[in-house]
C-alpha positions in Angstrom: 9.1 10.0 18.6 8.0 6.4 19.2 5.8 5.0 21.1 5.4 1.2 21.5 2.0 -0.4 22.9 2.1 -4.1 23.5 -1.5 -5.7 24.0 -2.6 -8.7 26.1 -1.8 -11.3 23.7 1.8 -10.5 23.6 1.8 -8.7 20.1 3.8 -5.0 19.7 2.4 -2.4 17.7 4.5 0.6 17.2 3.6 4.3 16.3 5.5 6.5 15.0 5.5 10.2 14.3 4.6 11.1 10.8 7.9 13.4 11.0 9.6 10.1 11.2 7.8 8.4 8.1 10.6 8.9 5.4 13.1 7.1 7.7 11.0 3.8 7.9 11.6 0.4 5.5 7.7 0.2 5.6 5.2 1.7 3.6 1.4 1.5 4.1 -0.3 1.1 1.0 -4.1 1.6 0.1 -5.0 -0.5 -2.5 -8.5 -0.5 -4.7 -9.3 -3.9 -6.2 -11.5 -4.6 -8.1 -12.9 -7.8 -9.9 -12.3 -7.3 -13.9 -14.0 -10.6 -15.0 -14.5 -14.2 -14.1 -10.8 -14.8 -14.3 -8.8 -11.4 -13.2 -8.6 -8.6 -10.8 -7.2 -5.2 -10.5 -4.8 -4.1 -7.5 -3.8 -0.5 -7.8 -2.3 1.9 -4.9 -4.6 4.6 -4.4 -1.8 6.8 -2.5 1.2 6.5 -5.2 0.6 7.2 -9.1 1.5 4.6 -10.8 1.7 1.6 -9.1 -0.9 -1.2 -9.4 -1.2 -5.0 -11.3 -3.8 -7.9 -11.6 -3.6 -11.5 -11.4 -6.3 -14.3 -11.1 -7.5 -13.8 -8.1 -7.8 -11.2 -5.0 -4.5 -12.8 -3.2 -2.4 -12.9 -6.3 -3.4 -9.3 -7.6 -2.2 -8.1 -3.9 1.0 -9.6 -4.3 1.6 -8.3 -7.4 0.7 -4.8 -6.8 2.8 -5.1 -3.5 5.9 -6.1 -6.3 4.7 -3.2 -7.9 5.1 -0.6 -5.4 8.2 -1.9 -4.6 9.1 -1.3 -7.7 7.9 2.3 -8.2 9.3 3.3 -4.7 13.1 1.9 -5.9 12.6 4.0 -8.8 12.2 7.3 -6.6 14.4 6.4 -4.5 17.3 5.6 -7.0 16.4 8.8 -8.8 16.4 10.7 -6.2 13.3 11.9 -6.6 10.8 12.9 -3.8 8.0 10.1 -3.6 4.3 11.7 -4.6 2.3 10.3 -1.8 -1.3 11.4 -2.0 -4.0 11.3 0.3 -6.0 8.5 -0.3 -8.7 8.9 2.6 -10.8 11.0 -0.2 -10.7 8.8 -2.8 -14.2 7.3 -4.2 -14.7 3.9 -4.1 -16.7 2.0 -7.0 -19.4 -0.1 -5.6 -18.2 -3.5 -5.6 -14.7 -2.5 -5.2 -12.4 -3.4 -2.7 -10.5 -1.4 -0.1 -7.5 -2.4 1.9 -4.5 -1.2 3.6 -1.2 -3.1 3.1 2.1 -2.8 4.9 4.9 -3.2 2.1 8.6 -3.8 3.4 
């Protein structure tokens, strides 16, 4: 079941019944970053094991850790293998971390 909503300034957002999840090209991701040093930061996916990166700064470590799921999800997928999606909502969050969700295509 879908259900589109478009708002006033013209831009669709579409909900979709969890039943429906697997069939989607999208996945939303919740990431934990956090700054290692000066010079690096930590990006990892708090709702699939084992994917996460770095890079120099917040925007890059995203990116990478977006390349990263990609990554891990082909692997499943190619092995046939069901994906081990946890539920990140009751995760602890260090203080001075970083919490976001990202949609990954």
């Amino acid at each position: 079941m879908t259900t589109d909503m478009t708002w006033k300034n013209d831009a669709m957002t579409q909900y979709i019944d969890a039943s429906s999840w697997s069939e989607c090209n999208e996945y939303r991701i919740h990431l934990l970053i956090v700054k290692d040093d000066e010079e690096s930061y930590s990006a990892i996916a708090l709702n699939l094991p084992g994917a996460g990166s770095c890079g120099s700064s917040e925007e890059e470590a995203v990116t990478h850790a977006k390349d990263a799921v990609r990554a891990v999800l082909e692997e499943y997928k190619s092995s046939g293998e069901e994906i081990p999606w946890h539920n990140a909502d009751g995760n602890d969050i260090p203080a001075g971390a970083i919490h976001k969700w990202v949609i990954v295509d």
